[in-house]
C-alpha positions as CSV (number, residue, x, y, z in Angstrom):
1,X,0.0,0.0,0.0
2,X,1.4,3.7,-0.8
3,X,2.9,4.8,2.4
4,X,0.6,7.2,3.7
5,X,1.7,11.0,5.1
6,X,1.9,10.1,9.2
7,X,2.9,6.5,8.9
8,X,5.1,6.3,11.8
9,X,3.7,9.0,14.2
10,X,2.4,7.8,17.2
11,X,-0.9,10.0,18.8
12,X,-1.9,9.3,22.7
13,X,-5.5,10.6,22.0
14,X,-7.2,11.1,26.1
15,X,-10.4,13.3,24.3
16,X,-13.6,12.7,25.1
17,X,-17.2,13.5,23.2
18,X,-16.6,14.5,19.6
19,X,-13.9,17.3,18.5
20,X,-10.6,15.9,20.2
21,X,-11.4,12.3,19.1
22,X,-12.4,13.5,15.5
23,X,-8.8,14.7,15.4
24,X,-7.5,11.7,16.3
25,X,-9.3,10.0,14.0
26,X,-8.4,12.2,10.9
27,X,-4.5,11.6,11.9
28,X,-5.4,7.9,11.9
29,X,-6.7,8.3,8.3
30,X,-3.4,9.9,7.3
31,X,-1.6,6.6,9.2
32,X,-0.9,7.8,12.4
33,X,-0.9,5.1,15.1
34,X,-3.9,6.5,17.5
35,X,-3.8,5.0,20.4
36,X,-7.2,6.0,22.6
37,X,-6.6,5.7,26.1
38,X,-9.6,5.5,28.5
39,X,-10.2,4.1,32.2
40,X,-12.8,1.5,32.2
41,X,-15.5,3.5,33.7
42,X,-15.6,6.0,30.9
43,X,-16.5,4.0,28.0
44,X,-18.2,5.2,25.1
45,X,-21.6,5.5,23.8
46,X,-21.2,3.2,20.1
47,X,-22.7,6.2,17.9
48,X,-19.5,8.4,18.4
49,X,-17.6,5.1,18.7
50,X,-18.6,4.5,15.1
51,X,-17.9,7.5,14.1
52,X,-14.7,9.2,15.8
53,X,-13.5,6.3,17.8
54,X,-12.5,3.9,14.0
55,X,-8.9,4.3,13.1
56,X,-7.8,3.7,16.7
57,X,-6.1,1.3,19.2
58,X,-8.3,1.0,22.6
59,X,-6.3,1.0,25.6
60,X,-7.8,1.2,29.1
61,X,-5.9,2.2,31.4
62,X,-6.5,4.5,34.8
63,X,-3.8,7.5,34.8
64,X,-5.4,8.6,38.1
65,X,-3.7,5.3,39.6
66,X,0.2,5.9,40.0
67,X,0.5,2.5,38.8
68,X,-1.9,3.8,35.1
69,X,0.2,7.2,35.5
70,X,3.5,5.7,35.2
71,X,2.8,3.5,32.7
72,X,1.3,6.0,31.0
73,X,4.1,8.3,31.2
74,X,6.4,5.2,29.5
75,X,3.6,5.3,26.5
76,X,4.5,9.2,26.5
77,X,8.7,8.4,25.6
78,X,7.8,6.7,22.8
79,X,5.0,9.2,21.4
80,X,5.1,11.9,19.1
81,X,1.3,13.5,20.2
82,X,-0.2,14.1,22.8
83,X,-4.5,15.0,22.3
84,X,-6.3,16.1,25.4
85,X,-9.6,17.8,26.0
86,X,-9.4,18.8,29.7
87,X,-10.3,22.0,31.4
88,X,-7.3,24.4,32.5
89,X,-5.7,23.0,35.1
90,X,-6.8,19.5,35.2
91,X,-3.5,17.9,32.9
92,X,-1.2,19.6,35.8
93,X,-3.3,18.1,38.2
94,X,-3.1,14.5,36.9
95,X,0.9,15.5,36.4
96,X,0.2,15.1,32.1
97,X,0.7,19.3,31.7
98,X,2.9,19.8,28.5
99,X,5.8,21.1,30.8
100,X,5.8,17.9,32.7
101,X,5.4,15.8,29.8
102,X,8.2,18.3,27.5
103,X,10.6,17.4,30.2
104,X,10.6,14.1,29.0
105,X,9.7,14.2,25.5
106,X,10.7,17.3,24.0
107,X,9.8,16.5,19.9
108,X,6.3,15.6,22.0
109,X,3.5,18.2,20.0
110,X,0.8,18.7,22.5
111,X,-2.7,19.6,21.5
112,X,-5.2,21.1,24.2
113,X,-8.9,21.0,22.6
114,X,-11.3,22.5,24.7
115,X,-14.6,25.1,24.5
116,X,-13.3,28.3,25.1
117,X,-9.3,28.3,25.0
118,X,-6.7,28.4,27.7
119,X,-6.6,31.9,28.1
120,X,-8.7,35.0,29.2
121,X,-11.8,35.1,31.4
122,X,-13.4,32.1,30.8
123,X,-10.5,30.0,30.7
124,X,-11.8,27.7,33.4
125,X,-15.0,26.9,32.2
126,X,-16.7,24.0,30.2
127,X,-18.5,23.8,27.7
128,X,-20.1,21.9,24.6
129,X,-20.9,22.7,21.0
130,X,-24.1,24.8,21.7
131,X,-22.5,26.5,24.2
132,X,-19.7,27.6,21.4
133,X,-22.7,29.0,19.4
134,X,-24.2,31.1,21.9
135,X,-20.6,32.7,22.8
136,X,-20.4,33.5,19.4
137,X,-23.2,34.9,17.9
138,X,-24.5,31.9,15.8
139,X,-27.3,31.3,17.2
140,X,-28.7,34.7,17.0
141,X,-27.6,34.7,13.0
142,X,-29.6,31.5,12.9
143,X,-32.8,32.8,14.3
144,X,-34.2,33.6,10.3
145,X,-34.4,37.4,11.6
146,X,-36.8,36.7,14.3
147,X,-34.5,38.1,17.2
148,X,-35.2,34.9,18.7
149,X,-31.7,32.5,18.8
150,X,-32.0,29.1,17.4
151,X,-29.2,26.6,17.6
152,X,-27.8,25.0,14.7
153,X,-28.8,21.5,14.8
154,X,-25.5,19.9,13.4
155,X,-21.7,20.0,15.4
156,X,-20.4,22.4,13.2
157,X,-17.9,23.4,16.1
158,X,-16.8,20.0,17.2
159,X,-16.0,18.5,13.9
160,X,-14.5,22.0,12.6
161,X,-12.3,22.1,15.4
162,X,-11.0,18.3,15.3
163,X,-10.1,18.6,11.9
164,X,-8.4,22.2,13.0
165,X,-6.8,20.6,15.6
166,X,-5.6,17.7,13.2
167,X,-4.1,20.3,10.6
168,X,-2.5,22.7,13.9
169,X,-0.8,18.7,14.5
170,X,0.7,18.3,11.0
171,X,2.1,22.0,10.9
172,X,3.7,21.4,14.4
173,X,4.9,18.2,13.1
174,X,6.7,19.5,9.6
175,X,7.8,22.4,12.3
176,X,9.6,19.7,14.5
177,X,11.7,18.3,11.5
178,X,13.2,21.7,11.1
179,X,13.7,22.5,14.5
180,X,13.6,19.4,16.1
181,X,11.9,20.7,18.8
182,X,8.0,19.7,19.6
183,X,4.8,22.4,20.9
184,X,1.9,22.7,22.4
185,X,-0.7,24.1,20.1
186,X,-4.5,24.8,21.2
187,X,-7.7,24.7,19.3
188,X,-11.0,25.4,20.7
189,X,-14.5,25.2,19.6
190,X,-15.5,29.0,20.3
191,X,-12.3,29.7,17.8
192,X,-13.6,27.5,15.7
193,X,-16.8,29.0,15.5
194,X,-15.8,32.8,15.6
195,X,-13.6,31.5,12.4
196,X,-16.8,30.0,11.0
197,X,-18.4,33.3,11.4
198,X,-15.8,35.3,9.2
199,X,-18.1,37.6,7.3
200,X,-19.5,39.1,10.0
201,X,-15.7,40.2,11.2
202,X,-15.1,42.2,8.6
203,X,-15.4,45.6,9.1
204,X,-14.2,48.3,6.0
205,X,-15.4,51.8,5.6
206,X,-19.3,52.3,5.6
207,X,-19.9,48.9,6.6
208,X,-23.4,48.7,8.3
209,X,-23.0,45.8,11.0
210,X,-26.6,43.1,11.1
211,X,-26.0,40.1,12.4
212,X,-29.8,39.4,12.7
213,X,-30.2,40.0,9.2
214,X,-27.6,37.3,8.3
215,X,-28.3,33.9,6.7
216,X,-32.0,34.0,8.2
217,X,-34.5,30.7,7.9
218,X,-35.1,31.4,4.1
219,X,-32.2,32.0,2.6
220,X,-30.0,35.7,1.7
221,X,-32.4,37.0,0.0
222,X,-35.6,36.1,-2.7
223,X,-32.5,34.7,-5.4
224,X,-30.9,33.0,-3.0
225,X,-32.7,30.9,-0.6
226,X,-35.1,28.2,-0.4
227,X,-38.9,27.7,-2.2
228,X,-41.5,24.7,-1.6
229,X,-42.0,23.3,-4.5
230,X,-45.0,20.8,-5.3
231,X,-43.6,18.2,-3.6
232,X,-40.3,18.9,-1.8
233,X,-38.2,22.0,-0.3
234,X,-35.0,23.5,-2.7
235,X,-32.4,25.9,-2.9
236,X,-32.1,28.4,-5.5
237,X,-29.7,30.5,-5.8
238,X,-29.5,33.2,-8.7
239,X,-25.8,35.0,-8.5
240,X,-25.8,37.9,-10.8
241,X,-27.2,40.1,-13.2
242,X,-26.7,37.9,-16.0
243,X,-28.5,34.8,-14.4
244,X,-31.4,37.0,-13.1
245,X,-31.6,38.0,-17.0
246,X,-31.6,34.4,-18.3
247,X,-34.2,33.1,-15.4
248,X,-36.4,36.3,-16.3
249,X,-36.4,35.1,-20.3
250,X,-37.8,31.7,-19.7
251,X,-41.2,30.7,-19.8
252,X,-43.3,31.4,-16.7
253,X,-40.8,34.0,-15.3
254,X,-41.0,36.5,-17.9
255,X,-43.9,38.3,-16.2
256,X,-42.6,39.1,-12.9
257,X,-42.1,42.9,-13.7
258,X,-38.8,43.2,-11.8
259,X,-36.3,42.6,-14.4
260,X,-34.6,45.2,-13.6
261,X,-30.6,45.2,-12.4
262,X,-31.2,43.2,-8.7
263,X,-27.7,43.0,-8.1
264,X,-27.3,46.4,-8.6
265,X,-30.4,48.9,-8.5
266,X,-30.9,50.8,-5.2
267,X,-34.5,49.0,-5.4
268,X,-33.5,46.0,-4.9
269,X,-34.3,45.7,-1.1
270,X,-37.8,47.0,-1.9
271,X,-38.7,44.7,-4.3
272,X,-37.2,41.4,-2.5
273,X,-40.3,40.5,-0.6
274,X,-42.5,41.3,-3.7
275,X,-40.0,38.9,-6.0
276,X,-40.1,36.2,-3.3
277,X,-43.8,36.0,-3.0
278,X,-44.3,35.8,-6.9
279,X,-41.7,32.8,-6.8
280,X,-42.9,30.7,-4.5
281,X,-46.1,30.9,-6.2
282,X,-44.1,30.4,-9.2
283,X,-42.6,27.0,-7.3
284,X,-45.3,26.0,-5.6
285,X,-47.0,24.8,-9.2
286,X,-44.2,22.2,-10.1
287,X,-42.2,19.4,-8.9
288,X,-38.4,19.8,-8.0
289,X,-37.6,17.6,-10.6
290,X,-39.1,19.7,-13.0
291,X,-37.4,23.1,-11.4
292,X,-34.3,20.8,-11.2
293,X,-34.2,20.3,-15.1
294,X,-35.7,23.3,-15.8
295,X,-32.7,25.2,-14.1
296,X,-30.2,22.9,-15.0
297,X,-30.8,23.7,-18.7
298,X,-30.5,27.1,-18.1
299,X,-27.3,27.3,-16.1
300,X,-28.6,28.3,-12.5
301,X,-28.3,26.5,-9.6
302,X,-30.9,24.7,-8.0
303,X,-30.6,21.7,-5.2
304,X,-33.2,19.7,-3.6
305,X,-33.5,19.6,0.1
306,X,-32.3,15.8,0.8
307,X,-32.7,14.3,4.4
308,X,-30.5,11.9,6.1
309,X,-31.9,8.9,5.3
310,X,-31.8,10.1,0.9
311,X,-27.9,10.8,1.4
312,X,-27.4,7.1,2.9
313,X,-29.8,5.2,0.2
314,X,-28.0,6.6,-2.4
315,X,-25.7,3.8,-3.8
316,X,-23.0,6.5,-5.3
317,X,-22.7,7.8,-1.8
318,X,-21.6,4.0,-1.2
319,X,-19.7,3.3,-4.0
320,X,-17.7,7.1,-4.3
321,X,-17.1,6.3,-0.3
322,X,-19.0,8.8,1.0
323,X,-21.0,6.3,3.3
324,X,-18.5,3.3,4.3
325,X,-20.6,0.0,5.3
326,X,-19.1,-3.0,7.6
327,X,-21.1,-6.0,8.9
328,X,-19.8,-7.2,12.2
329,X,-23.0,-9.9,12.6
330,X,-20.7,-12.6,12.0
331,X,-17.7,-11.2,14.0
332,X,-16.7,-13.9,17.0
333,X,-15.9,-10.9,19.0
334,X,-17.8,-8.8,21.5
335,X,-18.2,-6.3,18.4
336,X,-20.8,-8.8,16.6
337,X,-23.7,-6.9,18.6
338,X,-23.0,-3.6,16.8
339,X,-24.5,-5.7,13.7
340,X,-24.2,-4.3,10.1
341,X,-22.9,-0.4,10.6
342,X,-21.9,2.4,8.5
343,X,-20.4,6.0,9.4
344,X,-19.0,8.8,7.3
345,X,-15.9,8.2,4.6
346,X,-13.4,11.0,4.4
347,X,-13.7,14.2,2.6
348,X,-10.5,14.3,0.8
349,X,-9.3,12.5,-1.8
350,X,-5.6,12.6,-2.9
351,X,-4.3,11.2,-6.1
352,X,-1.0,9.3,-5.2
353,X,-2.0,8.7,-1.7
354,X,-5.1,6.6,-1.0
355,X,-5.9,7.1,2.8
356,X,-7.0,3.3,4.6
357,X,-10.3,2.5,5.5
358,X,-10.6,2.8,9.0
359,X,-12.4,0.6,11.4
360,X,-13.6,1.3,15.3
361,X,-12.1,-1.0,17.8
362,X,-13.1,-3.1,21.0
363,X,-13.2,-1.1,23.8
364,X,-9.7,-1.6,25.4
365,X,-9.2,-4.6,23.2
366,X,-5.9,-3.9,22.5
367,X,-4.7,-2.5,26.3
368,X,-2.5,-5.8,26.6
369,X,-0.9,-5.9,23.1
370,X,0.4,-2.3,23.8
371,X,1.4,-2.4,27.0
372,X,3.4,-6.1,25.9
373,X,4.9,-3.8,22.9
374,X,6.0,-1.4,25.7
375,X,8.4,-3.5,27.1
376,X,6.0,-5.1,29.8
377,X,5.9,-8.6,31.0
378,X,2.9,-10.2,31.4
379,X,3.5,-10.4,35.6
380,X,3.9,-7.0,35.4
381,X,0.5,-6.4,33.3
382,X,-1.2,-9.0,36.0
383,X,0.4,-6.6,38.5
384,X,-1.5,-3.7,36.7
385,X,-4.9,-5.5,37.2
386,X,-4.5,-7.1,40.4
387,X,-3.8,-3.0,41.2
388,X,-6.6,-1.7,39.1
389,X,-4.8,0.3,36.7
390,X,-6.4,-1.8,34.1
391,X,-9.7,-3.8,34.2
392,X,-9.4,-7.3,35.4
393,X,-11.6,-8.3,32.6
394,X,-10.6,-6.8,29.0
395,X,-11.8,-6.2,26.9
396,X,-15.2,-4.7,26.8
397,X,-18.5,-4.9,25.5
398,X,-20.1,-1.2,24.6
C-alpha cells in the first residue's frame, strides 16, 4: 500500500465527546498510530464510537492510579502526540501538563482541545458545542431574523475544530523536523466558530454591521434561498445580473415585472419581498424535478433539500465512499452486537496517496498488546490488574 503521510507518528489521544477524538481519528486516516486511552469507567456511547472512535487502538488504562500514571508516562517516551480535552488546570493536576510531559519528551507536540481556550476570562470553564454558538453569535444569525436564537442542529464546532486541531498537529509536526523541537498548540471550539463566522468580522469603511439579518430561515435574499415546490423543499440561488436576466427570459418568469438590475439597482431591497412572493407561487405549481431540469438547462443553480436517510440510500454515496458500510454480525468478537454499521468516509481525496479505511475498535481490546509492545511482562500487566490500573476483565462490550 502507498505509504501514507503520518505513517510512523504515534498520537496518545485522552479526548472525550466528539472534537478531540475527530482529530484523532483524521490523523489515523493519514496513518498515524492512535492510540485512545480510556479508564474502564468512561467507555463510550457506540454512535461516536462509530464514528470518531475507528482508526484507533483502545487501551484502558487508569492515569489517576500511580500505577496507570507511570505506565502512562512510559507510552508518552515513545509518542510523538499528545491530544487532550481537559479543562485548565486538570493535565497539571493529573501531572500530564505539557511542561511535565516536554521534560521528558521534548519533539512531543501537545494539543489542548477545549470550549473556550486556555486563556482570558473564561478559561476555566466547560463547555459543549451549543455553548460555542451562543458565545459567538451563531445562534442569533440562525434565528431567520426573528430576534429569537435558534441553535444550529449539526456540530459544526466539534468536527470544525477536530479537523483544526488535526491540521495545527501536522504544521507542528513539519515544524519539529526543522527544529527538532516539539509544541503545544491549542484549538478550541468557540475559535472554531468565531472562524466559522468570518463575514461578520469584517469591518471596512461604511460597513453597516446586522448580524440578525444574516443567513435567516429562508435564505440571503428572494435569489438566493429556499422555495417549496409541489412536492419537496429546494435551494435556489440566482448569482448575478446575468443569471437574473436568463431566469427572467424563460417561460413562466418573464412576467414578474422586476427585471430590472437586482444586483445592482438601489431597489432592490424593496422589491425582494415582492420577487419572493411571486416565486414561490411560481414554485409551488411544479415538482423539483421539473425546477431541477428546468434550471439545469439554463445554467442556475438549483438543489433539492435531501434528508439523512436520501444521502445514505443513495448507492454512489456508497460506492464514491462517502457512506463506508461494515457487517460485524458474524464477528466472534464482542463487536458482533454492533450488527451491520456504517459511518462517514473522508472528505479528501488525494491522487498518489489513498488514505486506509478505518475501522472502530473493541473497547480496550488492544490495552494488553500495547502495553506487551512497551516493554511489559505479562507479571507485570497481572500486577496492573491485580492494582486496578487496568480492568481485570478486557476487553469490553459497549
Amino acid at each position: 500500500m502507498t505509504r501514507l503521510p503520518l505513517a510512523g507518528i504515534r498520537v496518545l489521544d485522552l479526548c472525550i465527546v466528539l472534537a478531540g477524538p475527530t482529530c484523532g481519528r483524521t490523523l489515523a486516516q493519514y496513518g498515524a498510530e492512535v492510540i485512545k486511552v480510556d479508564p474502564q469507567h468512561r467507555p463510550p456511547q457506540l454512535t461516536p464510537w462509530l464514528d470518531v472512535g475507528r482508526g484507533k487502538r483502545s487501551v484502558s488504562l487508569n492515569i489517576t492510579h500511580p500505577d496507570g500514571l507511570n505506565t502512562f508516562l512510559k507510552l508518552v517516551d515513545s509518542s510523538d502526540v499528545i491530544l487532550e480535552g481537559f479543562r485548565k488546570g486538570v493535565t497539571n493536576r493529573l501531572g500530564i501538563g505539557y511542561e511535565q510531559l516536554k521534560s521528558r519528551n521534548p519533539r512531543l507536540i501537545y494539543a489542548s482541545i477545549n470550549c473556550f481556550g486556555r486563556s482570558g476570562p473564561w478559561e476555566f470553564r466547560p463547555g459543549f458545542e451549543q455553548n460555542a454558538q451562543a458565545a459567538t453569535g451563531v445562534q442569533l444569525r440562525n434565528s431567520g431574523g426573528k430576534g429569537q436564537p435558534r441553535p444550529a442542529t449539526f456540530t459544526l464546532n466539534d468536527y470544525g475544530t477536530g479537523i483544526a486541531a488535526g491540521y495545527g498537529v501536522m504544521m507542528a509536526l513539519l515544524e519539529r523536523e526543522k527544529t527538532g523541537e516539539g509544541q503545544q498548540i491549542e484549538a478550541a471550539l468557540s475559535y472554531t466558530s468565531a472562524t466559522f463566522s468570518g463575514p461578520y468580522h469584517v469591518t471596512h469603511e461604511n460597513y453597516v454591521r446586522n448580524d440578525i439579518g444574516g443567513p435567516g430561515a429562508r435564505g440571503l435574499h428572494a435569489l438566493n434561498g429556499l422555495y417549496e415546490s409541489s412536492d419537496s423543499w429546494m435551494f435556489l440561488s440566482v448569482s448575478s445580473n446575468k443569471e437574473w436576466e436568463t431566469l427572467c427570459r424563460i417561460e413562466g418568469f418573464s412576467g414578474l415585472g422586476l427585471q430590472e438590475k437586482f444586483f445592482s439597482s438601489d431597489l432592490r431591497w424593496k422589491n425582494d419581498l415582492l420577487l419572493r412572493e411571486a416565486l414561490e407561487k411560481i414554485f409551488a405549481a411544479n415538482s423539483t424535478a421539473f425546477w431541477i431540469r428546468t434550471m439545469s438547462s439554463i445554467g442556475i443553480p438549483l438543489v433539492k433539500n435531501v434528508t439523512a436517510a436520501e444521502i445514505h440510500n443513495d448507492e454512489f454515496n456508497h460506492e464514491r465512499g462517502l457512506i463506508r458500510d461494515k457487517d460485524y454480525t458474524s464477528s466472534v468478537e464482542l463487536n458482533s452486537s454492533w450488527g451491520s454499521t456504517s459511518w462517514a468516509g473522508n472528505p479528501v481525496v488525494m491522487s498518489e496517496t489513498p488514505l486506509q479505511d478505518v475501522f472502530p475498535p473493541i473497547f480496550g481490546g488492544d490495552t494488553v498488546d500495547v502495553l506487551k509492545e512497551l516493554g511489559l511482562t505479562t507479571e507485570e500487566i497481572d500486577r496492573l490488574r491485580e492494582a486496578g490500573a487496568i480492568p481485570k476483565v478486557l476487553p469490553i462490550k459497549i
